[in-house]
C-alpha positions in Angstrom: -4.6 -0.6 -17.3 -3.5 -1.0 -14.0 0.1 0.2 -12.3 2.0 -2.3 -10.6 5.3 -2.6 -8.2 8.2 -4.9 -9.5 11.6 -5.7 -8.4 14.6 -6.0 -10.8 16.9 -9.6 -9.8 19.6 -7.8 -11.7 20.1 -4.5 -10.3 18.0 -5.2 -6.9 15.9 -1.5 -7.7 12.0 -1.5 -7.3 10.0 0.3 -9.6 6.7 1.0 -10.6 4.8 0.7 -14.3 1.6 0.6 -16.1 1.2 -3.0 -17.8 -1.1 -2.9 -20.5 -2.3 -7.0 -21.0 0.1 -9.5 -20.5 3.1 -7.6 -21.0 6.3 -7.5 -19.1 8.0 -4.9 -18.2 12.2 -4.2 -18.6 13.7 -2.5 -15.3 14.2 1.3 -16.1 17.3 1.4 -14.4 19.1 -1.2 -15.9 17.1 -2.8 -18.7 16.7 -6.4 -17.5 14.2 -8.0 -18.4 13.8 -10.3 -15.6 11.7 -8.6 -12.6 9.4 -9.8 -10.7 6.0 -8.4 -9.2 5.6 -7.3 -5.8 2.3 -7.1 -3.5 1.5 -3.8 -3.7 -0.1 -2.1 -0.3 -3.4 -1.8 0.2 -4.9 1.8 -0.3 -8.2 1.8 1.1 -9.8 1.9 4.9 -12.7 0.2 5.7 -15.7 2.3 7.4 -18.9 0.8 9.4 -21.9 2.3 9.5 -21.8 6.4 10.6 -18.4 6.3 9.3 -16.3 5.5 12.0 -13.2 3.2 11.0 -13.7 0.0 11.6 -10.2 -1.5 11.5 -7.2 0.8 12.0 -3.3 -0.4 11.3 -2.4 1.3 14.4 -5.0 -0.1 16.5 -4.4 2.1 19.5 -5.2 5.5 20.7 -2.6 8.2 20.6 -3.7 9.9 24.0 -2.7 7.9 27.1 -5.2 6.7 29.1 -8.0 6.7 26.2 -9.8 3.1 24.9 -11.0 4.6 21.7 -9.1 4.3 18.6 -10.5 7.3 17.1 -10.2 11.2 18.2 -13.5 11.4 17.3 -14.6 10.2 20.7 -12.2 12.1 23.4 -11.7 15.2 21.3 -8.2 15.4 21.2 
């Protein structure tokens, strides 16, 4: 039973619910029944091997002058 993200067309508010089968959910705020389902964000990082992150959002260092785009390597 998995939770998803909608958007109500009526009332414009995002919400979140758990959808058992093929149901569809009516907004909580206003009761309309027409929503839509958003992309939800993805949760998870991916990690190569001895751990180290792989592929950060970021993609940059936050100390100036570093390569690395972990803290792991400079310590700070």
């Amino acid at each position: 039973m998995p939770i998803y993200e909608y958007h109500c067309k009526s009332c414009a508010k995002d919400f979140e619910t758990l959808v058992f089968g093929d149901e569809c959910p009516n907004c909580p705020e206003c009761g309309a029944s027409e929503v839509c389902r958003l992309m939800s964000a993805c949760g998870f990082v991916s990690k190569g091997s001895g751990g180290q992150v792989t592929n950060q959002s970021a993609g940059a260092s936050a100390c100036s002058g570093c390569a690395a785009t972990s803290c792991n390597t400079c310590g700070h």
